[in-house]
PDB file with SEQRES, HELIX, SHEET and CRYST1 records, atoms N, CA, C and O in Angstrom:
SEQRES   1 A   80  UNK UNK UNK UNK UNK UNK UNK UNK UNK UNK UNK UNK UNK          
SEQRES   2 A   80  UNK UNK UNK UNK UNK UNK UNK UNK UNK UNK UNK UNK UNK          
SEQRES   3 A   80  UNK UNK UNK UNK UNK UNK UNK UNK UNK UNK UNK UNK UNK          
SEQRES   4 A   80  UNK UNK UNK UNK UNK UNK UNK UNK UNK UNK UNK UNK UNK          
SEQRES   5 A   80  UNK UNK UNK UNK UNK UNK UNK UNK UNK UNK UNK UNK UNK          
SEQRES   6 A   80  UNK UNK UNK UNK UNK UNK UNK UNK UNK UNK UNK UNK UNK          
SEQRES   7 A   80  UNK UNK                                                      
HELIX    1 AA1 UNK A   18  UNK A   27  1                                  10    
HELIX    2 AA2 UNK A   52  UNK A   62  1                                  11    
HELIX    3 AA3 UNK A   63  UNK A   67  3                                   5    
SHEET    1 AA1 3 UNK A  41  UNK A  47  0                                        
SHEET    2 AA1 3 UNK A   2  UNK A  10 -1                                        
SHEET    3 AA1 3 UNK A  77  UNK A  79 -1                                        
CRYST1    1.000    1.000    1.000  90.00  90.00  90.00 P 1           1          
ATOM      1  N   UNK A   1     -34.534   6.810   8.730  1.00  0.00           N  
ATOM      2  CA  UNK A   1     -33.105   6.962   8.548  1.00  0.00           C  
ATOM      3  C   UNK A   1     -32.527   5.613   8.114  1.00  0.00           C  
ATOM      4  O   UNK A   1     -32.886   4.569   8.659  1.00  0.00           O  
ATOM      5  N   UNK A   2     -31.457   5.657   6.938  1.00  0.00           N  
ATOM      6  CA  UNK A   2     -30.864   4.251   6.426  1.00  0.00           C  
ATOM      7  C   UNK A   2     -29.886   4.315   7.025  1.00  0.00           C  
ATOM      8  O   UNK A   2     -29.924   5.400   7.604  1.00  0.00           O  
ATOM      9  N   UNK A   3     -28.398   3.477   7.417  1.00  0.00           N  
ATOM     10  CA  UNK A   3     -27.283   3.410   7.337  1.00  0.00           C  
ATOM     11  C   UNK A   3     -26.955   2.932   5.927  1.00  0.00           C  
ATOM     12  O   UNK A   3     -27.794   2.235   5.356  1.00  0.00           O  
ATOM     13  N   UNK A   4     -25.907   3.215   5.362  1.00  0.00           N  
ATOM     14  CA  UNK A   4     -25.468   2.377   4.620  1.00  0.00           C  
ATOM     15  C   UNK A   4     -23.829   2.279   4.797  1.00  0.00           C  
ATOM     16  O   UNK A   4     -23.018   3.172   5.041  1.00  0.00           O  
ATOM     17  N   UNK A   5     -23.624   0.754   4.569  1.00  0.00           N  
ATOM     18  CA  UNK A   5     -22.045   0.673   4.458  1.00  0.00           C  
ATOM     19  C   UNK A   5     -21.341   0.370   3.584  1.00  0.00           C  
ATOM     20  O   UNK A   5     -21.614  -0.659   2.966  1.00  0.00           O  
ATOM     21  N   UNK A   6     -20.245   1.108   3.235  1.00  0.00           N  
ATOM     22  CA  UNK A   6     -19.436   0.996   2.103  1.00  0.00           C  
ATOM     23  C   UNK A   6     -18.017   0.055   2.327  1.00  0.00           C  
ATOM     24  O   UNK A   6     -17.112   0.477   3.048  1.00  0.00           O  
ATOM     25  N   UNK A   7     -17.946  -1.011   1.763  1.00  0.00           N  
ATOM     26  CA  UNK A   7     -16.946  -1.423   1.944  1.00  0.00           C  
ATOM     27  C   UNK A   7     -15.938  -1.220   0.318  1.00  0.00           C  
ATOM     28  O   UNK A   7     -16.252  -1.645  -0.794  1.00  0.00           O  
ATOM     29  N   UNK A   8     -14.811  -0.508   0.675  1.00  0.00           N  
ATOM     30  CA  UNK A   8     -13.984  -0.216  -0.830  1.00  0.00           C  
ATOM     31  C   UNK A   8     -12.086  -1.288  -0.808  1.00  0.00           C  
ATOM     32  O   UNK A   8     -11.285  -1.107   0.109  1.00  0.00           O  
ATOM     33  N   UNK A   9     -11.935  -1.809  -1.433  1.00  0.00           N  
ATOM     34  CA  UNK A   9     -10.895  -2.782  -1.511  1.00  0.00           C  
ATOM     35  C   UNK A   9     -10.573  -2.400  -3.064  1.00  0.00           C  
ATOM     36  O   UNK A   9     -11.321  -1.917  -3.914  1.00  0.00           O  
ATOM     37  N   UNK A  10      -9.158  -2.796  -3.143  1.00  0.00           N  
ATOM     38  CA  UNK A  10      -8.147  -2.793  -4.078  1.00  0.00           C  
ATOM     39  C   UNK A  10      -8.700  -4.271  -5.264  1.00  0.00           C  
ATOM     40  O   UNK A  10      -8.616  -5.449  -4.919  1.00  0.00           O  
ATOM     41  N   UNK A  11      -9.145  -3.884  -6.398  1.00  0.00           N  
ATOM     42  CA  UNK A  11      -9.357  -4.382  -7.368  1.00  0.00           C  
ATOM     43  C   UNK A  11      -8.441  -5.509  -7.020  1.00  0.00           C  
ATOM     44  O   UNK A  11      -7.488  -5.283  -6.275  1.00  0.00           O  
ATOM     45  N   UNK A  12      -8.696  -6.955  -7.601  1.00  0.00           N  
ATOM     46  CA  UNK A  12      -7.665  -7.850  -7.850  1.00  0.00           C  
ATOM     47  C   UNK A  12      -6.409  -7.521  -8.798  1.00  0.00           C  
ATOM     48  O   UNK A  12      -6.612  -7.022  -9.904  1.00  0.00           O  
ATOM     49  N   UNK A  13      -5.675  -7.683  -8.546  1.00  0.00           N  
ATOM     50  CA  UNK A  13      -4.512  -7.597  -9.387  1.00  0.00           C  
ATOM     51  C   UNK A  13      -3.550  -6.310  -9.746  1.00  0.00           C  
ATOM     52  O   UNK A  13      -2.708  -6.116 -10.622  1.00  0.00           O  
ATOM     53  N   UNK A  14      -4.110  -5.461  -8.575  1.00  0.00           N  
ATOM     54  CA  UNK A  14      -3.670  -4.460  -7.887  1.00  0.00           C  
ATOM     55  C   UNK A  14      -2.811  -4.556  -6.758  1.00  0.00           C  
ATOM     56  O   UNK A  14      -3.361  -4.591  -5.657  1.00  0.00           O  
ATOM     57  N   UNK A  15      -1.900  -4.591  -6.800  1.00  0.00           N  
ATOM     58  CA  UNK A  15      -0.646  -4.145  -5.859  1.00  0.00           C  
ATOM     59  C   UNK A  15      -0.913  -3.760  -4.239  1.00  0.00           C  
ATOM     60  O   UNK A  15      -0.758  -2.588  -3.895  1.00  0.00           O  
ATOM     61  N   UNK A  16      -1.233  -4.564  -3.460  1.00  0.00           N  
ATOM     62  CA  UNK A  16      -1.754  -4.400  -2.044  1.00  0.00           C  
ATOM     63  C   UNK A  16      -0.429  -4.314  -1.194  1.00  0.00           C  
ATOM     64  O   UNK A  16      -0.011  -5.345  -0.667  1.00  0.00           O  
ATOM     65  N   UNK A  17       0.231  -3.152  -1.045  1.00  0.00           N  
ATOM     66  CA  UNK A  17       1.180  -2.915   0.027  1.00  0.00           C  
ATOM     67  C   UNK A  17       0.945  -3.294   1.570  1.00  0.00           C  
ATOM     68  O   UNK A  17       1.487  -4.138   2.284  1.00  0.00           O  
ATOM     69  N   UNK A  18       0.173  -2.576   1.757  1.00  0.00           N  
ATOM     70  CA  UNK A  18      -0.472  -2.787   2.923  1.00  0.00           C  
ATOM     71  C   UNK A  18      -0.864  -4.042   3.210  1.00  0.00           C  
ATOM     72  O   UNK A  18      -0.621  -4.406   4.361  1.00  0.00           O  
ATOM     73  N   UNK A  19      -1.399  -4.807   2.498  1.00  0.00           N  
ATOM     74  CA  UNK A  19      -1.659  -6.224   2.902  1.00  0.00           C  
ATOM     75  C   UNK A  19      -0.499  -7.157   2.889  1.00  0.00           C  
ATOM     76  O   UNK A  19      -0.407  -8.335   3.232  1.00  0.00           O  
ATOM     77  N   UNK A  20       0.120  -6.549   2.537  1.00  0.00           N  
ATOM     78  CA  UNK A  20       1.586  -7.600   1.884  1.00  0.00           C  
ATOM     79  C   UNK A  20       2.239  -7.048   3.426  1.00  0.00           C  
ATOM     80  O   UNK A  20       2.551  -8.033   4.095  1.00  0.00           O  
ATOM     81  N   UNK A  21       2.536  -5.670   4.190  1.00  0.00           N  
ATOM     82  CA  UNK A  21       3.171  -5.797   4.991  1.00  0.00           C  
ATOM     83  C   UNK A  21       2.705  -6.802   6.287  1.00  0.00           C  
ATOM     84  O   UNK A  21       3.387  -7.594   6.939  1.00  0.00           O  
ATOM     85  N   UNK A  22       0.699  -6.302   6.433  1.00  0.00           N  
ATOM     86  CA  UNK A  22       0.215  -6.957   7.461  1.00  0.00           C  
ATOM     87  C   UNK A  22       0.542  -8.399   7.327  1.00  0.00           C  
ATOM     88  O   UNK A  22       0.674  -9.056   8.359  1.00  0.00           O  
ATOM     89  N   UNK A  23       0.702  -9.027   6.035  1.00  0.00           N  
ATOM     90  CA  UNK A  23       0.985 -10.521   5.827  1.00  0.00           C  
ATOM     91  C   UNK A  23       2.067 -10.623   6.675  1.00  0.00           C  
ATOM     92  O   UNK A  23       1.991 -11.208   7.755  1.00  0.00           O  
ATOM     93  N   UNK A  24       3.595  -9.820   6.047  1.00  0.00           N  
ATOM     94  CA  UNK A  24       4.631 -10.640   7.012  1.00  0.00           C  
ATOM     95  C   UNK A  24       4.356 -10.180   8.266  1.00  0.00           C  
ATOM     96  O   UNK A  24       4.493 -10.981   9.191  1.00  0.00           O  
ATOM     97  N   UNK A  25       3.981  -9.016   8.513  1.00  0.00           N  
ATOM     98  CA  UNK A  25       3.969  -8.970  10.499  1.00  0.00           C  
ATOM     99  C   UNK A  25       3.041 -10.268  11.080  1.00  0.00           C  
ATOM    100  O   UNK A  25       3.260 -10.784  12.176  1.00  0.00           O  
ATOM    101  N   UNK A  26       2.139 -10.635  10.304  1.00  0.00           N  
ATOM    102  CA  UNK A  26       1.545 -11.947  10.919  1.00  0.00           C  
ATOM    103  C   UNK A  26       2.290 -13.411  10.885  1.00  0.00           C  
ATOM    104  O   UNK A  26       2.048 -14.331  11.665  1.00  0.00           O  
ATOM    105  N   UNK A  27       3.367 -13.433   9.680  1.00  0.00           N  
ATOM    106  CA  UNK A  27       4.302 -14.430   9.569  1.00  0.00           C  
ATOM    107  C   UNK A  27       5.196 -14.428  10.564  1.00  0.00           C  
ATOM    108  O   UNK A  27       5.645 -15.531  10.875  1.00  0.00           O  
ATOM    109  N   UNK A  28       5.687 -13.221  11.315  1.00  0.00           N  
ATOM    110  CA  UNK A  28       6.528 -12.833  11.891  1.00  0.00           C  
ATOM    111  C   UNK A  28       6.227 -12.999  13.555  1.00  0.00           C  
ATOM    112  O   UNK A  28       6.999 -12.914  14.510  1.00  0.00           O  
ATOM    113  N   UNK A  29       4.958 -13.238  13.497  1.00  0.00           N  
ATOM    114  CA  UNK A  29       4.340 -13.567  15.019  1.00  0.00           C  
ATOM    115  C   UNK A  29       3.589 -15.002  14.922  1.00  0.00           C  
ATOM    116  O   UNK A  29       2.564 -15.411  15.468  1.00  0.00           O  
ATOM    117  N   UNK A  30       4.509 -15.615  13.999  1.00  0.00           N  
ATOM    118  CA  UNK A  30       3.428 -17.164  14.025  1.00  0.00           C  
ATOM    119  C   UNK A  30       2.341 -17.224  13.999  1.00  0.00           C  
ATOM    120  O   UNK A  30       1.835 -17.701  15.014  1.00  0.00           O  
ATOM    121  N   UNK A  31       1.497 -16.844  12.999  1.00  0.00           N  
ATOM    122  CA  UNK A  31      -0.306 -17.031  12.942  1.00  0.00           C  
ATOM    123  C   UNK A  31       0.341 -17.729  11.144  1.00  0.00           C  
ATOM    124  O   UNK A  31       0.923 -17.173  10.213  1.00  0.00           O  
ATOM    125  N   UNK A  32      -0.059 -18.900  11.328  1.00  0.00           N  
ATOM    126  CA  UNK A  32       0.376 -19.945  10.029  1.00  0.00           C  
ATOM    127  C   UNK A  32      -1.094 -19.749   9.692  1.00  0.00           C  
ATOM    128  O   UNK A  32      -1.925 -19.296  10.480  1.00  0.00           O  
ATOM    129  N   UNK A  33      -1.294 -20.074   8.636  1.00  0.00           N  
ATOM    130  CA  UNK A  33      -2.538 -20.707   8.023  1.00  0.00           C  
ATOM    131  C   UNK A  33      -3.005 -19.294   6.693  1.00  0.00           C  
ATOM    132  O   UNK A  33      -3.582 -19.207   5.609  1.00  0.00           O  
ATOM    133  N   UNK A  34      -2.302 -18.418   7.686  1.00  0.00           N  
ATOM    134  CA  UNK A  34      -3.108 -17.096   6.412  1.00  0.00           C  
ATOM    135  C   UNK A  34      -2.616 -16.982   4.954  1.00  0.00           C  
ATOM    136  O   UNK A  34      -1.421 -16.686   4.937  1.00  0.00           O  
ATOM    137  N   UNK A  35      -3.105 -17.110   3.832  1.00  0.00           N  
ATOM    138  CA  UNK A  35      -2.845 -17.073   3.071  1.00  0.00           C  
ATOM    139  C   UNK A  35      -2.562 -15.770   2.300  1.00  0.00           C  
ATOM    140  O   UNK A  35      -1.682 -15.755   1.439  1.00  0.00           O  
ATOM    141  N   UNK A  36      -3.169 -14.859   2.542  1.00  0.00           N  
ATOM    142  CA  UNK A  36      -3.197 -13.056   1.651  1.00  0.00           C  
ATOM    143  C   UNK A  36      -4.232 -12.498   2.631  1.00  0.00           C  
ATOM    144  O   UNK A  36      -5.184 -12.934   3.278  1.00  0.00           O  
ATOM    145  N   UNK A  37      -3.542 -11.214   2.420  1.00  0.00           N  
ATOM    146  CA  UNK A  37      -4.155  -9.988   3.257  1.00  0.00           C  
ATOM    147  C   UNK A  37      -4.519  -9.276   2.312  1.00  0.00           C  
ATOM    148  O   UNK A  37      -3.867  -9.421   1.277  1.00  0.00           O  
ATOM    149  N   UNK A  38      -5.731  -8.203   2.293  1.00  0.00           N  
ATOM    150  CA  UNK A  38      -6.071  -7.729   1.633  1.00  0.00           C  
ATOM    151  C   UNK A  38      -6.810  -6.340   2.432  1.00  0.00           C  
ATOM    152  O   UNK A  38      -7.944  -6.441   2.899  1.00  0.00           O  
ATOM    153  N   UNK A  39      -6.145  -5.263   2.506  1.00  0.00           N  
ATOM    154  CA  UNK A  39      -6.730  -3.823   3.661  1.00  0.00           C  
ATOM    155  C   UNK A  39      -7.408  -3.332   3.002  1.00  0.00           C  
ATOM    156  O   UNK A  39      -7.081  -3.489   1.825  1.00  0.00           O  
ATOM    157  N   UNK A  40      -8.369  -2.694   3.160  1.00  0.00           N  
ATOM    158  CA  UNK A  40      -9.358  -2.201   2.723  1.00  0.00           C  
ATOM    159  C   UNK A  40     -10.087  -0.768   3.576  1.00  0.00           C  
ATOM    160  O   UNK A  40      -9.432  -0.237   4.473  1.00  0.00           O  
ATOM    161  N   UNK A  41     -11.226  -0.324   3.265  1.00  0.00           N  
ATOM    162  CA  UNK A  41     -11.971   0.532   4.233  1.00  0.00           C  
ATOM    163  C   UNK A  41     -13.116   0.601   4.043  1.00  0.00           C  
ATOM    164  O   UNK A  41     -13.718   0.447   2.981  1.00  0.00           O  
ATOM    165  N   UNK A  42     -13.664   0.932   5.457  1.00  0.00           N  
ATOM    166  CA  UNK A  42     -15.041   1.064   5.678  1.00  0.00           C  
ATOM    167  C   UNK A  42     -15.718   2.291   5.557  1.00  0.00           C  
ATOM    168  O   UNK A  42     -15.354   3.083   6.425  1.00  0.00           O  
ATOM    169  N   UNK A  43     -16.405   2.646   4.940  1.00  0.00           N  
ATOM    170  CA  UNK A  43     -17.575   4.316   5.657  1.00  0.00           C  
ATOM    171  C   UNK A  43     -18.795   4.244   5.624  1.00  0.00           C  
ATOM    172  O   UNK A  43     -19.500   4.115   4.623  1.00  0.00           O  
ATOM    173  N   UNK A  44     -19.122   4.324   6.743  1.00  0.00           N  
ATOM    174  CA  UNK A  44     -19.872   4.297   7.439  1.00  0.00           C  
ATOM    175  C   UNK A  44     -20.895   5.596   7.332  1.00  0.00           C  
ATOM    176  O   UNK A  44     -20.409   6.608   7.838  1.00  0.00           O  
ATOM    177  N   UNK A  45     -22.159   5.753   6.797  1.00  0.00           N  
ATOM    178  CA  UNK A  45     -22.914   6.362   6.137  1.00  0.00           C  
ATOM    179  C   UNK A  45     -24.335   6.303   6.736  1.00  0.00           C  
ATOM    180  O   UNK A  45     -24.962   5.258   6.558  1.00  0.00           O  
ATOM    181  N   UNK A  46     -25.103   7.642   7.655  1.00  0.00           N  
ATOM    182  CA  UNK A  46     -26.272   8.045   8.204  1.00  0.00           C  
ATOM    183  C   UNK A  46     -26.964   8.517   7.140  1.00  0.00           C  
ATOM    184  O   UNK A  46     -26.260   9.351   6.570  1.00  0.00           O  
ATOM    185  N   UNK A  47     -28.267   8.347   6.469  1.00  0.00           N  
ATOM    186  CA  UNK A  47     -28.965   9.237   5.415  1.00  0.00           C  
ATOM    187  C   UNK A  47     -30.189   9.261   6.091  1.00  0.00           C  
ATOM    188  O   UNK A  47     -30.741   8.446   6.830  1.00  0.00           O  
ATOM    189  N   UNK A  48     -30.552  10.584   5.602  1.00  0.00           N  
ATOM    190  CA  UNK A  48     -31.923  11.130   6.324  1.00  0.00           C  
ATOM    191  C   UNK A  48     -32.508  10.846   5.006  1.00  0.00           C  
ATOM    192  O   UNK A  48     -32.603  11.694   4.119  1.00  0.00           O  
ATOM    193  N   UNK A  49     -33.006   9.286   4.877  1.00  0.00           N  
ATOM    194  CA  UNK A  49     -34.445   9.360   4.173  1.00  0.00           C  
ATOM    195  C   UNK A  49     -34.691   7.408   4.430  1.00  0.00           C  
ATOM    196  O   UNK A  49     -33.936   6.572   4.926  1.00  0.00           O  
ATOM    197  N   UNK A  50     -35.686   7.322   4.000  1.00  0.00           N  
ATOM    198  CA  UNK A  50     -36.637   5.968   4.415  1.00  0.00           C  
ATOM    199  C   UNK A  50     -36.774   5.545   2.779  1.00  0.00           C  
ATOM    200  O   UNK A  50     -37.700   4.750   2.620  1.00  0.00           O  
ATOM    201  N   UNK A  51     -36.246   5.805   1.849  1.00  0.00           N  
ATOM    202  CA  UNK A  51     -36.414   5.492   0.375  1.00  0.00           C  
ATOM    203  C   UNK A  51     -35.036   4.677   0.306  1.00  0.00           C  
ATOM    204  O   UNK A  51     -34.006   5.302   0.055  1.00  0.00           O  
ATOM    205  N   UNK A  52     -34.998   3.305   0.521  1.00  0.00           N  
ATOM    206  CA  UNK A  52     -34.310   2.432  -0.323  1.00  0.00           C  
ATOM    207  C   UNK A  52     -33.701   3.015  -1.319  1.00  0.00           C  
ATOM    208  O   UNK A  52     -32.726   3.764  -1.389  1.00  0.00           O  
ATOM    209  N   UNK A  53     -34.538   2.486  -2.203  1.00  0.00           N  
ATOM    210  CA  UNK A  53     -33.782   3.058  -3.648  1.00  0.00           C  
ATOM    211  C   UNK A  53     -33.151   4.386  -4.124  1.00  0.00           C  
ATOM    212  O   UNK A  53     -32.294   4.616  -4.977  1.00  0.00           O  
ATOM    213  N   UNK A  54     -33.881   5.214  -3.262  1.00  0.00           N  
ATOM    214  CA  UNK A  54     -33.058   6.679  -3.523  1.00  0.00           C  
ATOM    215  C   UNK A  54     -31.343   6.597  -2.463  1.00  0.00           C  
ATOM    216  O   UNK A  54     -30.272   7.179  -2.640  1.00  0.00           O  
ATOM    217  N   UNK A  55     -31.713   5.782  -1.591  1.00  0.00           N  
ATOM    218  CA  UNK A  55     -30.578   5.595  -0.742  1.00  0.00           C  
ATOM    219  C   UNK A  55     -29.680   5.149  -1.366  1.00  0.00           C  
ATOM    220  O   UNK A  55     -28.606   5.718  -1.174  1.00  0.00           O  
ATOM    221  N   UNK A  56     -29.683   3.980  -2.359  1.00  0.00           N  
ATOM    222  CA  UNK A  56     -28.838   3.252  -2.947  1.00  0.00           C  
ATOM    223  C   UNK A  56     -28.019   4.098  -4.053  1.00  0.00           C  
ATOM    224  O   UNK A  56     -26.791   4.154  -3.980  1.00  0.00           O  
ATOM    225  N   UNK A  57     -28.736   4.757  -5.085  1.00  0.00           N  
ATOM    226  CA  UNK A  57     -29.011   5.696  -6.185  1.00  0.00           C  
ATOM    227  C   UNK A  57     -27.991   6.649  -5.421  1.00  0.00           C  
ATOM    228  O   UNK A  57     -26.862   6.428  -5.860  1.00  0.00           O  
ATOM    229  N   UNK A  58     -27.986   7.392  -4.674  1.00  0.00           N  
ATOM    230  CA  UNK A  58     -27.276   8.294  -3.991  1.00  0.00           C  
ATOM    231  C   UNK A  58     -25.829   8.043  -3.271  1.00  0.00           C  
ATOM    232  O   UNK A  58     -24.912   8.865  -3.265  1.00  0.00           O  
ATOM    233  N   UNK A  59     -25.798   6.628  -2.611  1.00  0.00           N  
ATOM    234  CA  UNK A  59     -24.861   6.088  -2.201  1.00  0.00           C  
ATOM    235  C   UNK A  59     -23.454   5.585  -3.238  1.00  0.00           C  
ATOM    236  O   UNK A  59     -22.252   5.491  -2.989  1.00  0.00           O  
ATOM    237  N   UNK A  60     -24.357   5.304  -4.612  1.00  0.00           N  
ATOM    238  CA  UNK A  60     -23.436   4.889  -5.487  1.00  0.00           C  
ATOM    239  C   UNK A  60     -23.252   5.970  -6.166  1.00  0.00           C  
ATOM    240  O   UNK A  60     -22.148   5.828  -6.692  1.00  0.00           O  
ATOM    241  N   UNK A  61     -23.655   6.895  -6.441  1.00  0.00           N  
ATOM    242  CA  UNK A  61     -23.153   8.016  -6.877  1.00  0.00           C  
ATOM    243  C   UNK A  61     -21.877   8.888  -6.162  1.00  0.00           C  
ATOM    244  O   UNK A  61     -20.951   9.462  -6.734  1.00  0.00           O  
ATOM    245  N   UNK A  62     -22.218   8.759  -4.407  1.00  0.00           N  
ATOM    246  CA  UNK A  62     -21.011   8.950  -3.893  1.00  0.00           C  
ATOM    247  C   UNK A  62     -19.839   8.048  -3.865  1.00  0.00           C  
ATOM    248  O   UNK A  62     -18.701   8.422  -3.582  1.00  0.00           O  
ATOM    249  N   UNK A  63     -20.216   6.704  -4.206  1.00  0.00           N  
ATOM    250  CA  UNK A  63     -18.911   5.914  -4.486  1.00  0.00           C  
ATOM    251  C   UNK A  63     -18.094   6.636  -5.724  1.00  0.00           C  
ATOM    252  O   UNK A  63     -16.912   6.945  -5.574  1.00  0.00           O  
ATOM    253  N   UNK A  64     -18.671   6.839  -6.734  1.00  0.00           N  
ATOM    254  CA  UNK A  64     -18.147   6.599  -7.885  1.00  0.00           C  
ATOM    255  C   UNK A  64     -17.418   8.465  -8.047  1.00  0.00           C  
ATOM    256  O   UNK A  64     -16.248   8.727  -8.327  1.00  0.00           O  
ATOM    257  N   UNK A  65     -18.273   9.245  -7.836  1.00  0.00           N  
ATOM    258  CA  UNK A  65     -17.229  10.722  -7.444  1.00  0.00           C  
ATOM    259  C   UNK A  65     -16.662  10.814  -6.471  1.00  0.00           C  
ATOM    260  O   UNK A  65     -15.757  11.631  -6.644  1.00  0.00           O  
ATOM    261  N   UNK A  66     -16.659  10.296  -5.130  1.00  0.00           N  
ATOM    262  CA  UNK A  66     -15.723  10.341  -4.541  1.00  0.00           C  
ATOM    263  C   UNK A  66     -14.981   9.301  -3.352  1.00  0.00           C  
ATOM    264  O   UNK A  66     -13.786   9.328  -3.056  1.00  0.00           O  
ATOM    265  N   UNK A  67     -16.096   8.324  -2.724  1.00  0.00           N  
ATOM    266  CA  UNK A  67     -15.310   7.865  -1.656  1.00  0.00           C  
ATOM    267  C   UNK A  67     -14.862   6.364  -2.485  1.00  0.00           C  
ATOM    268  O   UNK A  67     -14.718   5.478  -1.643  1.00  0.00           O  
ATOM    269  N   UNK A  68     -14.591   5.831  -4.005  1.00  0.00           N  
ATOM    270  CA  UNK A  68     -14.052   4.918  -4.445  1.00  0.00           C  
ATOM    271  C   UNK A  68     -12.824   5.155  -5.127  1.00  0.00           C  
ATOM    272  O   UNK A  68     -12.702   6.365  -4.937  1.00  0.00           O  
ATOM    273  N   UNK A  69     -11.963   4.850  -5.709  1.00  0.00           N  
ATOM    274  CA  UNK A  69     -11.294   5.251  -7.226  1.00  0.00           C  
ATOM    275  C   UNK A  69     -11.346   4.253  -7.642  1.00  0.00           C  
ATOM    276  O   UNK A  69     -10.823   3.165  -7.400  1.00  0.00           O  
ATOM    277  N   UNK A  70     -12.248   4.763  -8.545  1.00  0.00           N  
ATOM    278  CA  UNK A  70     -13.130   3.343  -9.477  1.00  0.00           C  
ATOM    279  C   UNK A  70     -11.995   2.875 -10.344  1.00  0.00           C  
ATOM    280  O   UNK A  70     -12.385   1.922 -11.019  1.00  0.00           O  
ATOM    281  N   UNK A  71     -10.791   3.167 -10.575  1.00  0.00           N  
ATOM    282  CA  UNK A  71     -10.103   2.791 -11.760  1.00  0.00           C  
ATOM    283  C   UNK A  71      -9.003   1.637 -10.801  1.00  0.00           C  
ATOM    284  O   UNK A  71      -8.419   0.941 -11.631  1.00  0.00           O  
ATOM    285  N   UNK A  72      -8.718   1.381  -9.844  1.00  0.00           N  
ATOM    286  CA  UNK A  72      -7.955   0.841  -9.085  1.00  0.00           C  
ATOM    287  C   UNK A  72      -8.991  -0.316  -7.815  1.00  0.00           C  
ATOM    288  O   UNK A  72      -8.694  -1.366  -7.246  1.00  0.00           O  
ATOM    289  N   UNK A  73      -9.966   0.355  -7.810  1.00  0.00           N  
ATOM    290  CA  UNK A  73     -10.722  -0.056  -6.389  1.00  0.00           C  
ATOM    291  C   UNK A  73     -12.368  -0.407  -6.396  1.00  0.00           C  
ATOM    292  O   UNK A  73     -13.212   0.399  -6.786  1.00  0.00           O  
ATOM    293  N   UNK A  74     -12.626  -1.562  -5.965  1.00  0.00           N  
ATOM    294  CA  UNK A  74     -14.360  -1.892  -6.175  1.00  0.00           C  
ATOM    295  C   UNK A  74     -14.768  -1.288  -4.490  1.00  0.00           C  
ATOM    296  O   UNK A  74     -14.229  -0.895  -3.455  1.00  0.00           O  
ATOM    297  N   UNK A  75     -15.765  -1.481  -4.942  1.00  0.00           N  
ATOM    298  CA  UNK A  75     -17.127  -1.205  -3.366  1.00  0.00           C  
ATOM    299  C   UNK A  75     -17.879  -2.375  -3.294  1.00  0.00           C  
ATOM    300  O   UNK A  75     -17.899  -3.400  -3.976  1.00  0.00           O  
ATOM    301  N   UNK A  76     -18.550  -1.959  -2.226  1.00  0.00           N  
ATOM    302  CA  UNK A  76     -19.943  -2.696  -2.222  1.00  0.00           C  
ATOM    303  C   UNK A  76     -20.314  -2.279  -1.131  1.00  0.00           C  
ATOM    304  O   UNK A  76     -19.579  -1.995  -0.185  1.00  0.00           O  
ATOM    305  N   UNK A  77     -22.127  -2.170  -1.197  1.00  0.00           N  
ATOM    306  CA  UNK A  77     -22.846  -1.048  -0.589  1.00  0.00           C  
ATOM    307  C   UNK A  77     -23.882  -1.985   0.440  1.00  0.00           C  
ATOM    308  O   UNK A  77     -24.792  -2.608  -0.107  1.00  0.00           O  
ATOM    309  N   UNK A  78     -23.756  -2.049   1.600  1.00  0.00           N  
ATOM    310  CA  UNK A  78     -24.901  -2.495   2.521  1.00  0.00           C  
ATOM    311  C   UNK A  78     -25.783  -1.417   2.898  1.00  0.00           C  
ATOM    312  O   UNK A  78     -25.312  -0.297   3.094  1.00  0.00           O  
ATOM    313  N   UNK A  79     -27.019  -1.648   3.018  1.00  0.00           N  
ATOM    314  CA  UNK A  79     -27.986  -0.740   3.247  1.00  0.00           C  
ATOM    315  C   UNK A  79     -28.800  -1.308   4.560  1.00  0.00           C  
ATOM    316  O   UNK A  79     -29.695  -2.117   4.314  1.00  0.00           O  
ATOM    317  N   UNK A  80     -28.605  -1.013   5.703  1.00  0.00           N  
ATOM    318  CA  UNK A  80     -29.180  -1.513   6.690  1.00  0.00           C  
ATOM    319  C   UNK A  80     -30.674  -0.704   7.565  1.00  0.00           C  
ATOM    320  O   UNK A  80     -31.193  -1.255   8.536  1.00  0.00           O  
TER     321      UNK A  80                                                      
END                                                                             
């Protein structure tokens, strides 16, 4: 059995609401130093097989139909 983890974030130069609010609530409670927030998500992924490469092959295929929107948003895939 693989895990793999998907981490998916807002392309640069994409419009991060969400990070922009968590920014001021952290301005707003004195934590100085942070420069940009950037929210993102995780999924978290069980596969029933011991093939690396088919794991990967499969994983990015589910990025790209469904758990990314590739036109706004990158990934990146840990395979543990």
């Amino acid at each position: 059995m693989i895990k793999a983890i998907v981490n998916v974030s807002l392309k640069m130069g994409v419009l991060d609401s969400q990070g922009k609010a968590v920014h001021h609530a952290l301005d707003s409670l004195n934590f100085s130093g942070v420069n940009d927030v950037r929210v993102g998500k995780q999924i978290i992924l069980k596969l029933d097989t011991d093939d690396k490469s088919k794991a990967m092959s499969d994983v990015e295929k589910m990025c790209e139909d469904l758990l990314a929107n590739t036109v706004i948003e990158d990934y990146e895939i840990e395979l543990v």
